[in-house]
ROKOL-412526 format. One record per residue (C-alpha): residue number from 1; x, y, z. Coordinates in Angstrom, 1 decimal. Each point is the difference from the previous one (the first is absolute). Example, Ala and Ser with C-alpha at 12.3 -4.5 7.8 and 13.67 -1.06 7.14 Angstrom:
<rs>
<nr:1 | c1:12.3 | c2:-4.5 | c3:7.8>
<nr:2 | c1:1.4 | c2:3.4 | c3:-0.7>
</rs>
This chain:
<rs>
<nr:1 | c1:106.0 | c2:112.2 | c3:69.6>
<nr:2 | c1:0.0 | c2:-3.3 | c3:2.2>
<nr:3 | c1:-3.0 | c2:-1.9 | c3:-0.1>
<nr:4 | c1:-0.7 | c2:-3.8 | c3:1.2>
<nr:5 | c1:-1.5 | c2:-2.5 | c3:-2.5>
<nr:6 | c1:-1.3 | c2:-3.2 | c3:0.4>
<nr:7 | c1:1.9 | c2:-3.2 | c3:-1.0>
<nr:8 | c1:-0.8 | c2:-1.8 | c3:-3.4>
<nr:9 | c1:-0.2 | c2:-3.4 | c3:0.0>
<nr:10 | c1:-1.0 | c2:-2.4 | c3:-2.3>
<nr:11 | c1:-3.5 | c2:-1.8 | c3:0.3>
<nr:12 | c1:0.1 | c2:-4.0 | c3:-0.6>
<nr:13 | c1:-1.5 | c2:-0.3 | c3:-3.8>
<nr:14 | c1:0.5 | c2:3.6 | c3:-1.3>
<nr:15 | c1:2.5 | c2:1.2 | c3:-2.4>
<nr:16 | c1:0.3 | c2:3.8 | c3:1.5>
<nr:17 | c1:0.9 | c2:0.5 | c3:3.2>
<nr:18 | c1:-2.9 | c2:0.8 | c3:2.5>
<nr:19 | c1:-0.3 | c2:2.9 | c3:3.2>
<nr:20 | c1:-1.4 | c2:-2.6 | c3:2.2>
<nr:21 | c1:-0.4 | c2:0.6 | c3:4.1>
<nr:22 | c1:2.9 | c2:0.1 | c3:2.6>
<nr:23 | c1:2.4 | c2:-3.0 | c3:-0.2>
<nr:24 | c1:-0.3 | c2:-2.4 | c3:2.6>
<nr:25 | c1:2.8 | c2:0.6 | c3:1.9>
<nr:26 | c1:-1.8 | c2:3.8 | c3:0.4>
<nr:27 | c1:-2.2 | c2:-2.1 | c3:2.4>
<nr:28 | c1:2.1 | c2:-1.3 | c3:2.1>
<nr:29 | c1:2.1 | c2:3.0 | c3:0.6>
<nr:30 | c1:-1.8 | c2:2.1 | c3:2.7>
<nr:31 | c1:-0.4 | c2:-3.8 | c3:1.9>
<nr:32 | c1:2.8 | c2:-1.1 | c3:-0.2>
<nr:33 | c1:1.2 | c2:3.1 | c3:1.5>
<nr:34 | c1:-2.2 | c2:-0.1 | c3:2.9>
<nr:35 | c1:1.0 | c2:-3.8 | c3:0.7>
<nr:36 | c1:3.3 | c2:0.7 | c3:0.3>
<nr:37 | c1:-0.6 | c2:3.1 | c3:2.3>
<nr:38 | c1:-2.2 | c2:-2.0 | c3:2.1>
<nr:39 | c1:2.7 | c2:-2.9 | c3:0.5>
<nr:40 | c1:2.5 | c2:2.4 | c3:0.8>
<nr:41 | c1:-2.3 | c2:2.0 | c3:2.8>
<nr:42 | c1:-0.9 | c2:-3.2 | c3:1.4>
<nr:43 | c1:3.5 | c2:-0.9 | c3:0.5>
<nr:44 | c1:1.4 | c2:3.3 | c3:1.2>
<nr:45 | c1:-3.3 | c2:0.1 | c3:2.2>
<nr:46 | c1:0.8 | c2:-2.9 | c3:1.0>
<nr:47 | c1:3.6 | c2:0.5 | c3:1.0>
<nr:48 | c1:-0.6 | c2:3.2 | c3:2.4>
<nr:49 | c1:-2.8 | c2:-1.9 | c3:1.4>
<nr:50 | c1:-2.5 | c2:3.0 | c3:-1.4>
<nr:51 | c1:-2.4 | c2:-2.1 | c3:-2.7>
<nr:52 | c1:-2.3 | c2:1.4 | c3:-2.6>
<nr:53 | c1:-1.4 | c2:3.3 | c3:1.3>
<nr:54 | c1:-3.0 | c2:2.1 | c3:-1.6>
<nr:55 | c1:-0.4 | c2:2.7 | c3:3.1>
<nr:56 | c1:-1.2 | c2:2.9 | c3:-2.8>
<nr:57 | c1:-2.6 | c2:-2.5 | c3:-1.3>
<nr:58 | c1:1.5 | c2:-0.4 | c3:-3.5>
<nr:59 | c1:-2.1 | c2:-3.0 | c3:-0.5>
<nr:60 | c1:-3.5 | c2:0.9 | c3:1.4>
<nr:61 | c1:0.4 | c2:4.0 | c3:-1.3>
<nr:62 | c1:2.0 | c2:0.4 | c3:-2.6>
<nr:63 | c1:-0.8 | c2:-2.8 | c3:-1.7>
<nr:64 | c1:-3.6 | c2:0.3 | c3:-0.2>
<nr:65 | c1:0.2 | c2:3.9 | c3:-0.6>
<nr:66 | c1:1.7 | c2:-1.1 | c3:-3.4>
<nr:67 | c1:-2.8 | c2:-2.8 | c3:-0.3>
<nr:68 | c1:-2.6 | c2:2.9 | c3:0.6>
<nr:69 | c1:2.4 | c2:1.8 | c3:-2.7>
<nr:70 | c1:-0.2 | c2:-2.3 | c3:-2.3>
<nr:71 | c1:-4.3 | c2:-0.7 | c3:0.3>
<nr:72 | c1:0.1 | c2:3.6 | c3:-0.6>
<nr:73 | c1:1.9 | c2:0.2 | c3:-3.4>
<nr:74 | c1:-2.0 | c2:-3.4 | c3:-0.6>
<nr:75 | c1:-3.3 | c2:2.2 | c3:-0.2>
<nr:76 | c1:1.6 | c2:2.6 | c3:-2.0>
<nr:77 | c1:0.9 | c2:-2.8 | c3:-2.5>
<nr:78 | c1:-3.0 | c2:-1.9 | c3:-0.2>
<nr:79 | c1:-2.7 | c2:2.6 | c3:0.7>
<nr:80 | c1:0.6 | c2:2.6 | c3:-2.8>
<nr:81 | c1:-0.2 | c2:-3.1 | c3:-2.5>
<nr:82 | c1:-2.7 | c2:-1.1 | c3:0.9>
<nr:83 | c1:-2.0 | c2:3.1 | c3:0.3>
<nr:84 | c1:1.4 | c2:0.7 | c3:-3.8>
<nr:85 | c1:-1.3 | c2:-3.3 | c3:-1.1>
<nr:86 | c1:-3.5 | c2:0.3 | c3:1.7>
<nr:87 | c1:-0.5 | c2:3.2 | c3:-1.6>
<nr:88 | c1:-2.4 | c2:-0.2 | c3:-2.3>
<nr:89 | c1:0.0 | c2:-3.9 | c3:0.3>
<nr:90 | c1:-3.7 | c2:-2.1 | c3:1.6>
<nr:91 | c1:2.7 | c2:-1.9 | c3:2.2>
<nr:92 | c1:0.3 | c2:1.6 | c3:3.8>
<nr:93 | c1:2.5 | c2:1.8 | c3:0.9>
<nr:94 | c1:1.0 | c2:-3.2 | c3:3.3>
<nr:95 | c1:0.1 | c2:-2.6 | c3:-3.5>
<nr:96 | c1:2.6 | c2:2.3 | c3:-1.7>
<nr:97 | c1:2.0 | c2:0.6 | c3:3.5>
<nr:98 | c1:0.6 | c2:-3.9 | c3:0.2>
<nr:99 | c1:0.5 | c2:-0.7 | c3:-3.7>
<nr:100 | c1:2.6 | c2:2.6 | c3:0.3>
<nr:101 | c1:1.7 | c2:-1.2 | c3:3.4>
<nr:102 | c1:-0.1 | c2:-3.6 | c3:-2.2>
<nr:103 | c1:1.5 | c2:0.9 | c3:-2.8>
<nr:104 | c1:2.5 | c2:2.5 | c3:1.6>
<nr:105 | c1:0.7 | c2:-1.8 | c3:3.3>
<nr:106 | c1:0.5 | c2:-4.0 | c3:0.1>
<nr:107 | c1:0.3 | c2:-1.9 | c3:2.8>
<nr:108 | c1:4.1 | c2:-0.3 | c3:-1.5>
<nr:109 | c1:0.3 | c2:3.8 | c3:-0.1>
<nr:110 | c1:-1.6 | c2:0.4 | c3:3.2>
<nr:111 | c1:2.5 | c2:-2.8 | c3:1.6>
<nr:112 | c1:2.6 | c2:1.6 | c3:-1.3>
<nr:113 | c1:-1.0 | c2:3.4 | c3:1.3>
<nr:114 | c1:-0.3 | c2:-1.2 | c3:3.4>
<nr:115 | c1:2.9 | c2:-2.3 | c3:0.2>
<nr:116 | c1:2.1 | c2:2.9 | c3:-1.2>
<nr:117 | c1:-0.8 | c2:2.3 | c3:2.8>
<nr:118 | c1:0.4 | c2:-2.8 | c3:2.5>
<nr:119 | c1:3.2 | c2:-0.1 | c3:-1.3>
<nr:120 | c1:1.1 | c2:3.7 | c3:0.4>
<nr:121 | c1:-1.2 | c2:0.2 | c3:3.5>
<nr:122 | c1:1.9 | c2:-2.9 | c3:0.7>
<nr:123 | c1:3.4 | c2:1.5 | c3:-1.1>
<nr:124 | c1:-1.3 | c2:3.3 | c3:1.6>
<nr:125 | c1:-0.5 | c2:-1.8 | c3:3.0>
<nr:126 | c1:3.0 | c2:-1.4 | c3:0.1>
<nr:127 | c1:2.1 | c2:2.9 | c3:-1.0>
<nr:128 | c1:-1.4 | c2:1.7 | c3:3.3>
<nr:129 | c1:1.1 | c2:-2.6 | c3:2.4>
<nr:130 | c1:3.8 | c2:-0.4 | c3:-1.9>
<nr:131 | c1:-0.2 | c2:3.9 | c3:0.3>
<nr:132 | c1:-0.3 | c2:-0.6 | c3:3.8>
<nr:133 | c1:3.1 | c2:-2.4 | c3:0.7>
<nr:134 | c1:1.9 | c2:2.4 | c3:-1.5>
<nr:135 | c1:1.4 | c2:1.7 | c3:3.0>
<nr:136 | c1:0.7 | c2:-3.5 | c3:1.9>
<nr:137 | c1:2.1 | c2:-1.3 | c3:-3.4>
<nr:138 | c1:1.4 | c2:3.2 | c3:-0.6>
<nr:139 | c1:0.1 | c2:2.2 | c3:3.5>
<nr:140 | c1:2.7 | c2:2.8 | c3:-1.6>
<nr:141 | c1:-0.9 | c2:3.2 | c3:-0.9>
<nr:142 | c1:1.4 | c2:1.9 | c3:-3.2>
<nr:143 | c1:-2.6 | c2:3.3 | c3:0.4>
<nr:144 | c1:3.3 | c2:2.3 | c3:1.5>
<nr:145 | c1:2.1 | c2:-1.1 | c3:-3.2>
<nr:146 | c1:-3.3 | c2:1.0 | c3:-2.2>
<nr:147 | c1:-0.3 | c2:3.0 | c3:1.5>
<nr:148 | c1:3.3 | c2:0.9 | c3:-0.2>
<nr:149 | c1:0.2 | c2:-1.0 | c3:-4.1>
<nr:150 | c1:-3.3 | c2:2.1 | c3:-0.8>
<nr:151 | c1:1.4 | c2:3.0 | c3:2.1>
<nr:152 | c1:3.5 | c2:-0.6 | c3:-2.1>
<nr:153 | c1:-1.7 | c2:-0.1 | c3:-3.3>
<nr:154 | c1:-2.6 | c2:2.8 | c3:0.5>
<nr:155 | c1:2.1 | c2:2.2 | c3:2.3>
<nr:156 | c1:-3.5 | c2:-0.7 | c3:2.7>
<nr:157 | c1:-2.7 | c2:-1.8 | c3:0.4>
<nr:158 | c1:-2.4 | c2:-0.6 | c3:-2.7>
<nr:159 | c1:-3.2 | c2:0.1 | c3:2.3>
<nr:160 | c1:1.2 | c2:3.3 | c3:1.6>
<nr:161 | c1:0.4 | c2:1.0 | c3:-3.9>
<nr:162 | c1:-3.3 | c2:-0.9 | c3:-0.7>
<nr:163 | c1:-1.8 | c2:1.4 | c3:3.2>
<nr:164 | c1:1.6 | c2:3.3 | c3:-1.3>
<nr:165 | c1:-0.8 | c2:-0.2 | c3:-3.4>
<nr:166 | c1:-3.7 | c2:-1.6 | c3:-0.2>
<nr:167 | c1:-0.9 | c2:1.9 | c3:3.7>
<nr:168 | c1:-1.5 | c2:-2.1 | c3:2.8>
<nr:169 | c1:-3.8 | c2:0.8 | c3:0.1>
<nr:170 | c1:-2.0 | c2:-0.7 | c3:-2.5>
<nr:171 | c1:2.9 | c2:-2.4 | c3:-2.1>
<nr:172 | c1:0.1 | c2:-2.0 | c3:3.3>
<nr:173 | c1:-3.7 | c2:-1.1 | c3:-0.4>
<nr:174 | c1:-0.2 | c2:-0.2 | c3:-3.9>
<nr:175 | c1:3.2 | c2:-2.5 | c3:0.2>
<nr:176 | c1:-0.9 | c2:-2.1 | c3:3.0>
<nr:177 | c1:-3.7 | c2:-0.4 | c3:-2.1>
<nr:178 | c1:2.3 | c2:-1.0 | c3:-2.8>
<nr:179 | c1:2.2 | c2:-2.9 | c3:2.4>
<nr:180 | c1:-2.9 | c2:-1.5 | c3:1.9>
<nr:181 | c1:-1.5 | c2:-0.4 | c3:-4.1>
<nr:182 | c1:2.1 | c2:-2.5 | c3:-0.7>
<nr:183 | c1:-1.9 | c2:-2.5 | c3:2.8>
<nr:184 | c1:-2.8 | c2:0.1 | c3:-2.3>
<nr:185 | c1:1.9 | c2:0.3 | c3:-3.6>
<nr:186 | c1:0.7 | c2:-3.3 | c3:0.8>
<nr:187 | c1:-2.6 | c2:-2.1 | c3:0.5>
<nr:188 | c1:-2.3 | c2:2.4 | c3:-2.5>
<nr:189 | c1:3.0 | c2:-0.8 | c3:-2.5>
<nr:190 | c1:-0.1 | c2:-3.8 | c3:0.3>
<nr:191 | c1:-3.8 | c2:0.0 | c3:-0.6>
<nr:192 | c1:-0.1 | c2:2.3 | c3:-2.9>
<nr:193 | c1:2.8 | c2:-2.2 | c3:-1.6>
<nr:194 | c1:-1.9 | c2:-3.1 | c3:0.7>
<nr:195 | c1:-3.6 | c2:1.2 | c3:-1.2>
<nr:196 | c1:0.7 | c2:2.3 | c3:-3.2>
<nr:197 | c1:2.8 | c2:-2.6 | c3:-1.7>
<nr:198 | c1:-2.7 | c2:-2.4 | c3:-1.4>
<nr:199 | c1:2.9 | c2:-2.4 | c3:-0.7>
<nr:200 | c1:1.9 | c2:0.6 | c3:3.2>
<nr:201 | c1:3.2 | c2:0.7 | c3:-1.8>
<nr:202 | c1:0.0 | c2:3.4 | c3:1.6>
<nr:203 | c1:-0.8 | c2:-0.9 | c3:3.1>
<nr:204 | c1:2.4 | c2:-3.3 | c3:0.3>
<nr:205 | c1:2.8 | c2:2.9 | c3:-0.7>
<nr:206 | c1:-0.9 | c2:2.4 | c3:2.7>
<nr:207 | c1:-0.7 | c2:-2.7 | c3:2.9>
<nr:208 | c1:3.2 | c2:-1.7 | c3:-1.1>
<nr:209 | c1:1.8 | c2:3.6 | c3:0.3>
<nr:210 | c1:-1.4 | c2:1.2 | c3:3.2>
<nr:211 | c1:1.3 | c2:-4.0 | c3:1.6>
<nr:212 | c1:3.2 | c2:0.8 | c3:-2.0>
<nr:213 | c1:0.1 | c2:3.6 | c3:2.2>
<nr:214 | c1:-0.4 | c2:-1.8 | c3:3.1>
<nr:215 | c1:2.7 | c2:-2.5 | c3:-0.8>
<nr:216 | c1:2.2 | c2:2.4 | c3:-0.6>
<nr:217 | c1:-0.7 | c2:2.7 | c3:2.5>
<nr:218 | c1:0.6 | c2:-3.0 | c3:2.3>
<nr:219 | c1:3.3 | c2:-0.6 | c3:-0.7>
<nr:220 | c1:1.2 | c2:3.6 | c3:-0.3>
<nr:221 | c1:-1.1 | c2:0.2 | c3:3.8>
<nr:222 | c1:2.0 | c2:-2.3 | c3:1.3>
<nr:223 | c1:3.1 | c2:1.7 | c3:-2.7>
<nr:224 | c1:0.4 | c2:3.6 | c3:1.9>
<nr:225 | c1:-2.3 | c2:-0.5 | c3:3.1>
<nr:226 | c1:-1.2 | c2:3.8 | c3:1.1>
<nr:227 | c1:-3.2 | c2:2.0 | c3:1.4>
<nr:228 | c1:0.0 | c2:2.9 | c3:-2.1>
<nr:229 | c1:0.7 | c2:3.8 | c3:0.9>
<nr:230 | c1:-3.1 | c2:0.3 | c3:1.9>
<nr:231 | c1:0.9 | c2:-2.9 | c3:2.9>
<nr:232 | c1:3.8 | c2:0.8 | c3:-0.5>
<nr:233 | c1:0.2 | c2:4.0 | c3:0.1>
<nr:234 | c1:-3.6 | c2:0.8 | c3:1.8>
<nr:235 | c1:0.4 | c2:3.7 | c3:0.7>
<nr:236 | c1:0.5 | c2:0.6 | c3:-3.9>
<nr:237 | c1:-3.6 | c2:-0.5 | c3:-0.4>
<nr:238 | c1:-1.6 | c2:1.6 | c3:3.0>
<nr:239 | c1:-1.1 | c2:2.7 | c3:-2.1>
<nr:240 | c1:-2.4 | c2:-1.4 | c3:-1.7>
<nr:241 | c1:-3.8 | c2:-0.3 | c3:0.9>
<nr:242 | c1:-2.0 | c2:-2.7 | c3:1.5>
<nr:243 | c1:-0.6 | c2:-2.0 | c3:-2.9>
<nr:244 | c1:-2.0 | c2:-3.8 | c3:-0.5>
<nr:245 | c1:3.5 | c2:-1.2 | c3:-1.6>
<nr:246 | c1:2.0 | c2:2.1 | c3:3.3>
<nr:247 | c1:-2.4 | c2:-2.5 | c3:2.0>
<nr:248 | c1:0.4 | c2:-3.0 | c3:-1.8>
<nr:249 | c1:4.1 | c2:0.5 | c3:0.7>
<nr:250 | c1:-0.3 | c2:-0.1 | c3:3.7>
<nr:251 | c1:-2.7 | c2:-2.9 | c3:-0.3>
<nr:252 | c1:2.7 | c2:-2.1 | c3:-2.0>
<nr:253 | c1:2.4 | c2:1.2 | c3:2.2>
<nr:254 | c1:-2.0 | c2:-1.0 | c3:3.3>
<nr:255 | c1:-0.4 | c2:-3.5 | c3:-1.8>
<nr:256 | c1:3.8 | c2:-0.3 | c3:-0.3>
<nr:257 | c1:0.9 | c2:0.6 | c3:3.7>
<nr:258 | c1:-2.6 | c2:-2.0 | c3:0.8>
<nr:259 | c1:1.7 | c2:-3.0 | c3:-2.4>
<nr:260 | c1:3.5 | c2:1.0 | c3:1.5>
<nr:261 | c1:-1.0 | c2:-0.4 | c3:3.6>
<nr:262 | c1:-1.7 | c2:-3.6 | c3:-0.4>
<nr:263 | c1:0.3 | c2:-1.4 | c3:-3.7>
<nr:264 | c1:-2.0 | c2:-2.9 | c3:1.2>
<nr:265 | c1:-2.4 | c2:0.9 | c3:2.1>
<nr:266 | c1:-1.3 | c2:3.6 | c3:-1.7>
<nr:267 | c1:-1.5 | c2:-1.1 | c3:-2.8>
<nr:268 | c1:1.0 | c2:2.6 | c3:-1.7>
<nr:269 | c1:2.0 | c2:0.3 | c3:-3.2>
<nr:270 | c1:2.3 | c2:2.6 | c3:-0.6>
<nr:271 | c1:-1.0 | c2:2.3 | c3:-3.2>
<nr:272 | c1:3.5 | c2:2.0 | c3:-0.4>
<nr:273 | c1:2.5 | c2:-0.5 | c3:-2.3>
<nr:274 | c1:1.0 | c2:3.3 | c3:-2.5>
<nr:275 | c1:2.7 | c2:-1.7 | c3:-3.0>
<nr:276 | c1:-1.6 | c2:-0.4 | c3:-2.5>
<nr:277 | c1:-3.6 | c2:1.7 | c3:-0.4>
<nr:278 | c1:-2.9 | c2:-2.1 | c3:-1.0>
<nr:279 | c1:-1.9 | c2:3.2 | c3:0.1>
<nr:280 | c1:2.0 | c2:1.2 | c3:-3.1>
<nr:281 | c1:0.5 | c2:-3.6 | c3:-1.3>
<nr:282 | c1:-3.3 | c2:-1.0 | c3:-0.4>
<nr:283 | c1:-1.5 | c2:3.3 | c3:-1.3>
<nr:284 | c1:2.1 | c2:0.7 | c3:-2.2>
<nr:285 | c1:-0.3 | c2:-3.8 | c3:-1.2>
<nr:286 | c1:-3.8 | c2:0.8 | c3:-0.3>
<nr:287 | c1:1.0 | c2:3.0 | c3:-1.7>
<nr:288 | c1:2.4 | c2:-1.7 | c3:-2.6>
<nr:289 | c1:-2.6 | c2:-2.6 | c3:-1.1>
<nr:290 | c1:-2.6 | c2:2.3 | c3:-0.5>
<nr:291 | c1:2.5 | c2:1.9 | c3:-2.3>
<nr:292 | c1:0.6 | c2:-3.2 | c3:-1.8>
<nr:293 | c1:-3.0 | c2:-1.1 | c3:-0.5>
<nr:294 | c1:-1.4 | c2:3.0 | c3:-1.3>
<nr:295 | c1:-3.0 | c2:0.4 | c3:2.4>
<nr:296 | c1:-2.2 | c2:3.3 | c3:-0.2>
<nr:297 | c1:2.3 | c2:2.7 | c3:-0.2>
<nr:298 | c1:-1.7 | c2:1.8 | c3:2.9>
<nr:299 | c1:0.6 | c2:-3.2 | c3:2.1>
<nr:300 | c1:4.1 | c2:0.1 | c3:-0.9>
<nr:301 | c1:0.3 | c2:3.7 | c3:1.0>
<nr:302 | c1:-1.9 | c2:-0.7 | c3:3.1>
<nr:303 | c1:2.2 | c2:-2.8 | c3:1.0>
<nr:304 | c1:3.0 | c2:1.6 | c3:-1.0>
<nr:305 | c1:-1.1 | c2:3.4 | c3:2.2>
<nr:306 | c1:-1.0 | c2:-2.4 | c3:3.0>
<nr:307 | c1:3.9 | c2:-1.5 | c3:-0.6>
<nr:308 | c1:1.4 | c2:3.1 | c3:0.2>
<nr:309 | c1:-1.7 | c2:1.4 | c3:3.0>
<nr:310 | c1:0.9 | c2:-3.2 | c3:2.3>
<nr:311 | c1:3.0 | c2:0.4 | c3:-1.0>
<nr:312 | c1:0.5 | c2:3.4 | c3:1.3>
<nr:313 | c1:-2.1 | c2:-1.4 | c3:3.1>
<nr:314 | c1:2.5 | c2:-2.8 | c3:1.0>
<nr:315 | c1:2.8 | c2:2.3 | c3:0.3>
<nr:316 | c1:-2.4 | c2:3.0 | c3:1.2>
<nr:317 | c1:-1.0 | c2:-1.7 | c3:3.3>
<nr:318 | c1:3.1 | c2:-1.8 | c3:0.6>
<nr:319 | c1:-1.5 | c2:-3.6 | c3:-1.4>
<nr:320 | c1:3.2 | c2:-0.8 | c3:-2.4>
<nr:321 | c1:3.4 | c2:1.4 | c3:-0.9>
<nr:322 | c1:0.4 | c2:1.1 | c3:-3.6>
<nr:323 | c1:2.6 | c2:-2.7 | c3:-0.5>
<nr:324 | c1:-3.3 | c2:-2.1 | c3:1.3>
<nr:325 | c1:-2.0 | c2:1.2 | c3:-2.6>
<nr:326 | c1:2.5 | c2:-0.4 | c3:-2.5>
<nr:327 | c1:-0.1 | c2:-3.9 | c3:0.7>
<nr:328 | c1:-3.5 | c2:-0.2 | c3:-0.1>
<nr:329 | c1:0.1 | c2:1.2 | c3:-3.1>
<nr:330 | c1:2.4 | c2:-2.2 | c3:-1.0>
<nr:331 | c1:-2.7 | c2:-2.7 | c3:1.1>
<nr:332 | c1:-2.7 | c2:0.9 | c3:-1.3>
<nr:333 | c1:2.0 | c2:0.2 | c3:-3.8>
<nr:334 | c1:0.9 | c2:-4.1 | c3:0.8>
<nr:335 | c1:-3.1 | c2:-0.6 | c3:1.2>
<nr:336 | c1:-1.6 | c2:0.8 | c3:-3.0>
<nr:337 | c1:2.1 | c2:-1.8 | c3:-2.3>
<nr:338 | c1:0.4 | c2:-3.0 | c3:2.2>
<nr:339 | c1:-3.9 | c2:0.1 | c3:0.4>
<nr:340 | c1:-0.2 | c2:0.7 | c3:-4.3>
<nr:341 | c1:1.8 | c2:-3.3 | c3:-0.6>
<nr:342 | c1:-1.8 | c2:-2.5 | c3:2.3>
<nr:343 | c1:-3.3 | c2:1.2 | c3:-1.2>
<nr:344 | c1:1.2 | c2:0.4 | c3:-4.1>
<nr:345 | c1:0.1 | c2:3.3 | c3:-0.6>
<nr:346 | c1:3.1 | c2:1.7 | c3:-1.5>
<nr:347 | c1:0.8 | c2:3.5 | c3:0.2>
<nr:348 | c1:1.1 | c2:1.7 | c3:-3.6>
<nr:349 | c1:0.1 | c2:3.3 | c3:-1.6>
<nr:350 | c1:-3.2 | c2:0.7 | c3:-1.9>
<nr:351 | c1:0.4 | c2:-1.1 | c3:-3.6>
<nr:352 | c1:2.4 | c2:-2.4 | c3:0.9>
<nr:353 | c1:-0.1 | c2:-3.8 | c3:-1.3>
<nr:354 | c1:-2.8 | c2:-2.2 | c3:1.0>
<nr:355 | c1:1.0 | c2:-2.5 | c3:2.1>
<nr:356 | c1:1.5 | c2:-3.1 | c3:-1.3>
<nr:357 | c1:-2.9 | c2:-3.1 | c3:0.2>
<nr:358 | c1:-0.1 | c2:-2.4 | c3:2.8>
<nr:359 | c1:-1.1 | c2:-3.8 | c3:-0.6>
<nr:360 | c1:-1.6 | c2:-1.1 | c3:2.6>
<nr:361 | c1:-3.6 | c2:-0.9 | c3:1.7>
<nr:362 | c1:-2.4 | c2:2.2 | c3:0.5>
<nr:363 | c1:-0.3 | c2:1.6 | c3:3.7>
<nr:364 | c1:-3.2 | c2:-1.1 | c3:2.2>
<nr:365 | c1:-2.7 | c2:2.5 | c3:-0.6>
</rs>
């Protein structure tokens, strides 16, 4: 069985090598990332004359949902302690809550913590708006030779396959429930990471593997530019029922016309692109590390049930091509490792050979 394991290096003065905290260059991974993003969207922003847009409120929502995230897992670190350690103890209950935020939560960790989701939402931020010059860089469409592979390979079309097999009532509902999740696996993902991996060697891997996703997904966009069944082949999905993800389709599509007729003046950006999927991508990423890192068992087969399901839900409501989903897989498994080496972790089969010591300073922490 796979599982990750955290570097060895060897600590100034000591004989035996030492697990100490992430290696520095795992903190400047997720940054340096999101620097780079940023330069390039100001540049292509720059170029089409369309700047640095946030018309979905990334910055004021999102970003201070996974603040409100993170208080939350915050107070289920701290305040369990402290109850524990007041019990039976003269000291108050408020005395034990901030000796345990002390010793648990420095003003480095809490930096750190912050700086780090700054960062993501950055490269998230950015990802959107390089998402949206895709269709000025790249205007040509490659939906009717997709459509005409998957309908080669599978003898039809894998939604209609689907709709047939899984039934369009009550699958509808459960799998658009399932798609929509993943707007709040996110954010509830980065915070749990960040809060409950006391040295943030955890969390450093996941941020730098969801920025790794969005790198990625980037570039396969602009590779095979195309909508996805749903906007190319419409009436193969009129069957289906009025469904929150069926409405968030034509909102995105609304949004892109809108983009099409005045990139400039809209304000828009345009959400679509189908190869690869960052759906798939990223949850199966989420999935992946959980497996590694040997989290609650109940917590793997969760995420590996909530993987499986949006993947039958990109290709149910037209979202993604299999051949899409295939890539996302495909970038998810890079995103992991990439994301495993920056943040020194290395991926081996249980059992296997420590690995070999690394002189060096200690990490900040």
């Amino acid at each position: 069985m796979l599982v990750a394991r955290r570097t060895i290096r060897a600590t100034a003065g000591s004989p035996e090598p030492a697990l100490n905290g992430p290696p520095r260059p795992a903190f400047l991974a997720a940054p340096i990332i999101a620097v780079a993003m940023l330069v390039l969207t100001l540049w292509a922003g720059d170029k089409y004359g369309l700047g640095l847009r946030d018309p979905d409120g990334i910055i004021p929502r999102r970003l201070f949902l996974l603040l409100g995230i993170v208080m939350v897992f915050w107070a289920l670190d701290v305040f369990p302690r402290a109850i524990r350690a007041a019990y039976g103890s003269p000291r108050s209950v408020f005395a034990c809550i901030a000796d345990v935020a002390r010793e648990r939560w420095s003003l480095r960790r809490i930096g750190l913590v912050l700086g780090l989701i700054v960062t993501f939402y950055v490269t998230y931020l950015c990802y959107r708006n390089v998402k949206s010059y895709l269709p000025l860089v790249r205007p040509e469409l490659f939906d009717s030779q997709l459509l005409e592979l998957e309908r080669r390979a599978f003898g039809q079309d894998p939604a209609i396959f689907l709709h047939d097999l899984l039934g369009t009532g009550i699958a509808a509902h459960v799998l658009s429930t399932v798609y929509l999740l993943f707007l709040t696996f996110v954010p509830i993902s980065v915070g749990f990471s960040l809060v409950w991996s006391t040295n943030l060697a955890g969390g450093l891997w996941w941020v730098s593997v969801l920025s790794i996703n969005w790198v990625l997904g980037t570039v396969s966009y602009f590779l095979i530019p195309s909508m996805g069944p749903v906007f190319a082949a419409p009436e193969l999905f009129t069957v289906l029922p009025e469904t929150a993800t069926s409405g968030l389709q034509q909102t995105l599509l609304q949004h892109r016309e809108a983009f099409l007729r005045s990139p400039v003046g809209s304000g828009e950006l345009q959400s679509i692109a189908a190869f690869a999927s960052l759906h798939v991508a990223i949850v199966f990423s989420g999935a992946l590390v959980a497996q590694l890192l040997q989290i609650a068992r109940t917590a793997r087969i969760a995420l590996w049930v909530f993987f499986g399901l949006t993947l039958l839900a990109t290709v149910y409501f037209g979202w993604h091509y299999v051949v899409d989903d295939v890539a996302g897989l495909a970038i998810g498994l890079l995103a992991v490792y990439a994301g495993a080496r920056l943040t020194g972790w290395r991926i081996e089969w249980r059992g296997a050979r420590r690995a070999v010591p690394v002189t060096g300073a200690s990490p900040p922490g």
